[in-house]
N, C-alpha and C positions, 0 to 999 in steps of 0.2 A: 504493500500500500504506500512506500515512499518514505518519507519521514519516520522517525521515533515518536513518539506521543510522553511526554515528559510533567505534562500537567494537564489539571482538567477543566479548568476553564479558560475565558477567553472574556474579552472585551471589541466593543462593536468597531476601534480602529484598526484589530487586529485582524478583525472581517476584512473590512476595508483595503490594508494595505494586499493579503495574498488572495484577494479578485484580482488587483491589478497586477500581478506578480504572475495571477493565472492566464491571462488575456498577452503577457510575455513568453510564458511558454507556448504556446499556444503559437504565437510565430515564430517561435525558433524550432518546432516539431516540422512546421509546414515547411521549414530551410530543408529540415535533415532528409526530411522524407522525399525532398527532392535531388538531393545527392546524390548521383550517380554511382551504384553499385550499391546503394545502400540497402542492408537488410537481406541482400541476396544470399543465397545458400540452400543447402539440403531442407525440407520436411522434416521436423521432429514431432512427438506427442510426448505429453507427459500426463502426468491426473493428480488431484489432490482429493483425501478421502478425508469428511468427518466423522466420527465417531462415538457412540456412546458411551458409558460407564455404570453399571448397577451392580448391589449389592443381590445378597443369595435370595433375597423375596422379591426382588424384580424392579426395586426402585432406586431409584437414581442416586449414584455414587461419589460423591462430591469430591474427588482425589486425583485429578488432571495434573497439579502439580507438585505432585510427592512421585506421580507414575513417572511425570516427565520427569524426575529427578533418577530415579530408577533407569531408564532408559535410556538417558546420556547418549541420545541417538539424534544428529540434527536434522533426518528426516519428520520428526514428527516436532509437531509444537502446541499450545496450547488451542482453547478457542472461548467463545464468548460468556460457557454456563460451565461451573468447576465439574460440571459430567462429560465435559467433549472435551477432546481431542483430535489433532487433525494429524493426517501420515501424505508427506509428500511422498509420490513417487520420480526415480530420476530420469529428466528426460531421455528418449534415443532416437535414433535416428526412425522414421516410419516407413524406409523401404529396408526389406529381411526379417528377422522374426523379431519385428517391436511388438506384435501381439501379445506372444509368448513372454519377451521381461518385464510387458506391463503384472500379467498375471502371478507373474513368479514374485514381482517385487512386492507386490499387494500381500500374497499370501504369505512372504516370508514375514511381511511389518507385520499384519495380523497375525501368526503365530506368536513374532517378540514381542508385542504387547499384553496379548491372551496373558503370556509367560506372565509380566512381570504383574499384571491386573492380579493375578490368585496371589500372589503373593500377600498384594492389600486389601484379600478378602471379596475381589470386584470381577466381573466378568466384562466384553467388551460387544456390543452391540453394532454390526454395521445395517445400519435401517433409517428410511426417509425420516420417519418420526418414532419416538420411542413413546408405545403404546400406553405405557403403564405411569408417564405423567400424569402429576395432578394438578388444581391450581396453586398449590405449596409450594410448588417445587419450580418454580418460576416469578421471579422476583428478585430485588437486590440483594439478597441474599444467598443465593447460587450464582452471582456474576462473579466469575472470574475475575482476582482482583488486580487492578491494572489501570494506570491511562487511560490506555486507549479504551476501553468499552466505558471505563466511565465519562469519558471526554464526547465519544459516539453518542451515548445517552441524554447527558446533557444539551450537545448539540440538535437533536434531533426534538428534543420538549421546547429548544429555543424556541424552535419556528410553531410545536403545534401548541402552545400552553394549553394543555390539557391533554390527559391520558390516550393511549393509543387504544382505540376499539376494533376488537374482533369480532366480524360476523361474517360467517360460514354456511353457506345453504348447500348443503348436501344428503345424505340419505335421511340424517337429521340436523337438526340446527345446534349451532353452538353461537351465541351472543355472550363476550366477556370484554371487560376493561382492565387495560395493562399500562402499569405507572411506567414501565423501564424496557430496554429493548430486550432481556432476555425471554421473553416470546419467539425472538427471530433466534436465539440458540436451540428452541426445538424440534429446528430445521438441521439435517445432516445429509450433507450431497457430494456425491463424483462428482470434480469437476474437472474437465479433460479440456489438456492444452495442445493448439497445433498450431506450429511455426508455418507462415504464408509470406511472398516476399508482396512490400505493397504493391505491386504491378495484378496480384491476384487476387488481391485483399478484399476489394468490394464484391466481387463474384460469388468467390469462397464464402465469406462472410454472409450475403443473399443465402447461398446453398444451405451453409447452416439454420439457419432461418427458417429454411421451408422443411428440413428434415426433420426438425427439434421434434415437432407433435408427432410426428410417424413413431419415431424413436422413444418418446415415453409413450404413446399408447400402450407400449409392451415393456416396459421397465417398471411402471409404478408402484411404490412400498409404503404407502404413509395414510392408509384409510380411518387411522384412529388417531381422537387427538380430545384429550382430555374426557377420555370414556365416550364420545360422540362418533358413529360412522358416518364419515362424510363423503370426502376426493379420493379416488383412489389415490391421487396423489397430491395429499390435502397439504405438504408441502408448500407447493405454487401458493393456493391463497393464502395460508398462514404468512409464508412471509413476505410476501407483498402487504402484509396489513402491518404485519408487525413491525415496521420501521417506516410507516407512511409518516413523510413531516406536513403532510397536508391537517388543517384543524378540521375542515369542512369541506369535503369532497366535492358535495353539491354545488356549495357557493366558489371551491378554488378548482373548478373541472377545467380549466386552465391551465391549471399547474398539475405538470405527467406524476405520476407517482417515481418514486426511485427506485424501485421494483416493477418494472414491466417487459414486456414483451419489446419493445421499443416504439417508433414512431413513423416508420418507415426502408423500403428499401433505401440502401446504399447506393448512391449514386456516381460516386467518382473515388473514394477510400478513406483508411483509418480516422485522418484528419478529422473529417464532418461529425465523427461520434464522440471526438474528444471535444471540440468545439462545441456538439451540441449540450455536452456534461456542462459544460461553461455556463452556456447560454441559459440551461434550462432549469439549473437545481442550484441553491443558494449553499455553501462551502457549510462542511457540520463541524472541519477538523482545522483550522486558519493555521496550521504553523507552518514559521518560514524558514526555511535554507540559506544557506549561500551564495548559493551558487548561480553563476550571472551565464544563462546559456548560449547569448551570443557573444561572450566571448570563450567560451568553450568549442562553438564554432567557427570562427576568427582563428580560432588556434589548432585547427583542422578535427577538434576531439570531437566527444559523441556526447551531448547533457545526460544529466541523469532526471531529469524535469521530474525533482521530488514531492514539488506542489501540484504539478498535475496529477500525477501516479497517486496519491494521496486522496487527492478530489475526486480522482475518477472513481477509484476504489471504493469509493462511498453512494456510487450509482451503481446497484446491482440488476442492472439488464440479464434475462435469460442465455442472450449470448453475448460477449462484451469483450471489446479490442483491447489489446494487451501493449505494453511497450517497455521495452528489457534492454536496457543496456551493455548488457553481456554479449558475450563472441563479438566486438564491432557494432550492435546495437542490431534489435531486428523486433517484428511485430509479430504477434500471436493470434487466434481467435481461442477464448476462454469461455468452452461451455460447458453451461452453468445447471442445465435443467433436471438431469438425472441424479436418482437420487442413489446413495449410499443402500449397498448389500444388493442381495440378503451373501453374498459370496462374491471372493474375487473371480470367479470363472462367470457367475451373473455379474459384474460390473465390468468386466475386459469384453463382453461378447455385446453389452450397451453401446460400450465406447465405440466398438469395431463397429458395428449396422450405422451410428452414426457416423462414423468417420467416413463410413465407404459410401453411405450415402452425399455425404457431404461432398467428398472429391467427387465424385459422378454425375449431380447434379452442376457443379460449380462451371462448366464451360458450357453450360445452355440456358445459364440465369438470363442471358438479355431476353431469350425469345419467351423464357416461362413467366417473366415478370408480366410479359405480355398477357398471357393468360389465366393468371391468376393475383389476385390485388393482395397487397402485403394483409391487408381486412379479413382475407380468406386463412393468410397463414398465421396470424394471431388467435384467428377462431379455432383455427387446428388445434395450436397449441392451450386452449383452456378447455376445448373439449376431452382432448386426450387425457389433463393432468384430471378431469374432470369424472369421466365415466372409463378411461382405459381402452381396454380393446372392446369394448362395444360400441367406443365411441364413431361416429358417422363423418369422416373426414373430405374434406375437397380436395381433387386433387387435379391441375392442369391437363387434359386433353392434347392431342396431337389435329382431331379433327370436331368437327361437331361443334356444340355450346361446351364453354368450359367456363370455370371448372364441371367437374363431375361430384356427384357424393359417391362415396363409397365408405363401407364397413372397413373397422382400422384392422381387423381378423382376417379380412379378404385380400388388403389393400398391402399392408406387410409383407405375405410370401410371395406377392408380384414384386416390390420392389427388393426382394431379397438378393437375386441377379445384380440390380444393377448397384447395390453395394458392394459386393463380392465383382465385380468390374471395376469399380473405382480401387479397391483397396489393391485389387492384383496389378492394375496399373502401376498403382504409385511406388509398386515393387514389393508390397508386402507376401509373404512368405503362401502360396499358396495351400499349404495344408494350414495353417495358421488359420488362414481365412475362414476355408472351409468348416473348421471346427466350430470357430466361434460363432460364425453366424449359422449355424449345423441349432445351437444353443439356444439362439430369435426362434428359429423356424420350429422346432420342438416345444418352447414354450406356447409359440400360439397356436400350435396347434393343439397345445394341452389346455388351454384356456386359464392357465395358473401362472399367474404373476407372481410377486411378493405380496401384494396387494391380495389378491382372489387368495393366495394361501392364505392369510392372515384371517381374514372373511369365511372363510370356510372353517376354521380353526373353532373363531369363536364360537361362530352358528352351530357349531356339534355341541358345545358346552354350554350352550345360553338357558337350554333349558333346566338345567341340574343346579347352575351357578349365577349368583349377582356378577354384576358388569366385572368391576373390577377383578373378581378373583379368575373369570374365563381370561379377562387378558394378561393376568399373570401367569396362566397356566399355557396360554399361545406363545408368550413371550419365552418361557423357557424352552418349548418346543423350538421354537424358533431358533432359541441361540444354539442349542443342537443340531439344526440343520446346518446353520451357518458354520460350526465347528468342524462339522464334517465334508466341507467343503466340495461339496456335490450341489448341481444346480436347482435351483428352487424347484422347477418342474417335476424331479424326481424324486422330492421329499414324499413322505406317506400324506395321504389325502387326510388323514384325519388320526390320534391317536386315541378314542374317546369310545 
């Protein structure tokens, strides 16, 4: 996110000064990005996993940073609620078997953490939402304690004085009021990184775009959320609500949320999304650097543009443009949508159906933009987090009226090809491929997500058991399946 965060407040000239400090990077990004060679190089991917923490009765385990003490591994780092944790994985390259060390990295971090969790009595959850929340166990007193989330916090009640409210219309209603952001801590997601050179940026970036909803239709894990069945990937709306600095949505429908889907196709590259972070969302986090980027430029170097990185970081778009100073400086797409678990062979075969969607779709975005309005691809994407694979998707035609509807069950193993096309292209490992998206094609044909497991879980125990104890009892099942690190699909249907 750029900056260290050192304190947690701020005064309104401090606002002031890094807008204008922001509005400087901002053209010295538009210098670099015009530099000739810049950013050029190989395709890599990476992912960042969050994590949960519970103790042996299924509730949340408040020792992030005694585990991260334990663990002395700079892969993993804290996160916003003292029950998460986050595991980077390291980038590589995405043509050869990147499939294969995404999976193997995942699984070896989840085995060392598993490890060091029982130590402190704790088990470790990789899941959209962790079921067995209640409203106790969200609030400032599970914030991670730190700066930055108290500075985030703060920043965020500047704009809305007055609490942030949750409401959720799904299988049932969930209406609640939250003083502080750790609501958005009980959200946990895969979020996969791929290096693009900006010559492909906006394409790729579109292509991401239109795959997102295809690709959670069939990933979804978070249908429970404070005892209530909502979204199968009740995720999406929790945290869009949970860090809205809007007071009044109705009277500020002007003002986008910082959680969204975005505001439109990409037009020409990265620049217009950092630009539009600028333009469109008032700064939660003001602290300023040193560093003067044109003449970092001036002096042939590469900025490390800490105030924008900082700013941007604080607009969590579904998919969202990345900018890294490392190897010579190069630009990322950072997607955001899929959620954590239930296994790293179910979050490596996510990543891959989107990835190879992504490249396959990305050199026919000018004519598809044609045939489907960015209105269509946003509606993809909340129907899917929405109702899942029965959700009823658009999707662009070659002839005819377009788009079309089609079933996201139907609409999946058609485009299963032409992932497994992009990904072979881009040079990745053909049995790799095949395997992982082997994984998509198997799930939907099983009709079992993480989501439909969980659901199905319950509904075998609702009758014997009050809410809470059936999703304590799912939720242990669960971390069972996920220990045994075989694919959700092929977990037992029910153990009851």
């Amino acid at each position: 996110m750029g900056l260290e965060i050192s304190k947690d407040t701020f005064d309104e000239s401090e606002f002031e000064a890094f807008h204008r400090k922001l509005e400087v990077d901002l053209g010295a990004l538009g210098a670099l990005l015009d530099r000739p060679g810049f950013g050029e190089g190989a395709a890599t991917i990476g992912a960042e996993v969050e994590l949960n923490l519970i103790d042996d009765a299924t509730r949340p385990a408040p020792v992030n940073r005694q585990l991260l003490q334990r663990l002395a591994d700079p892969r993993f780092s804290l996160e916003i609620n003292r029950y998460n944790l986050e595991v980077n994985a390291r980038p590589v390259p995405l043509a050869g078997t990147s499939l294969g060390a995404m999976e193997t990295e995942l699984r070896d971090a989840l085995t060392k953490v598993r490890g060091a969790a029982r130590d402190l009595g704790a088990r470790v959850v990789p899941i959209g939402i962790l079921p067995s929340l209640r409203a106790r166990d969200l609030g400032a007193a599970v914030m991670t304690d730190g700066h930055r989330y108290r500075a985030l916090s703060a920043g965020l009640r500047r704009l809305r004085h007055q609490p942030f409210l949750i409401d959720i219309q799904g299988e049932e209603e969930l209406r609640v009021r939250a003083q502080d952001v750790t609501f958005e801590g009980a959200n946990t997601s895969m979020q996969v990184h791929l290096r693009v050179t900006p010559g492909a940026f906006a394409d790729t970036f579109n292509a991401a775009q239109l795959a997102t909803g295809v690709a959670l239709a069939c990933a979804g894990n978070s249908p429970f959320f404070l005892g209530r069945r909502l979204w199968r990937e009740t995720r999406v709306a929790l945290f869009r609500q949970a860090v809205d600095d809007r007071a009044n949505v109705a009277l500020d429908e002007w003002r986008p949320a910082r959680v969204s889907f975005g505001h439109g196709w990409v037009r020409q590259g990265a620049l217009e999304l950092f630009a539009e972070s600028v333009a469109l969302h008032a700064p939660l986090l003001p602290v300023l650097g040193d560093e003067d980027p044109a003449a970092v430029l001036r002096a042939g170097g590469v900025p490390t543009f800490p105030e924008l990185r900082l700013h941007h970081g604080t607009i969590w778009h579904w998919n969202r443009a990345v900018f890294d100073d490392a190897e010579g400086g190069h630009l990322r797409i950072e997607m955001r949508a899929l959620p954590a678990g239930p296994t790293a062979a179910d979050m490596t075969a996510n990543a891959a159906f989107l990835l190879g969607l992504t490249l396959a779709l990305a050199p026919r975005m000018r004519e598809l933009t044609a045939r489907l309005t960015f209105g269509h691809a946003r509606r993809n994407f909340y129907e899917a987090a929405r109702v899942g694979l029965d959700a009823e998707l658009l999707w662009p035609t070659d002839s005819g009226s377009s788009p079309q509807p089609e079933p996201a069950a139907a609409l999946i193993p058609r485009l299963l090809p032409l992932a497994q096309s992009g990904l072979r292209a881009a040079g990745v490992d053909a049995a790799e491929v095949d395997h992982f998206l082997g994984i998509i094609a198997a799930r939907t044909a099983s009709g079992r997500t993480g989501a439909c497991w969980q659901l199905e879980q319950v509904d075998s125990r609702s009758a014997r058991l009050p809410i809470d104890q059936a999703l304590a009892e799912m939720l242990r099942a669960y971390v069972d399946g996920s220990e045994s690190e075989t694919p959700v699909h092929t977990w037992a249907s029910s153990t009851v």
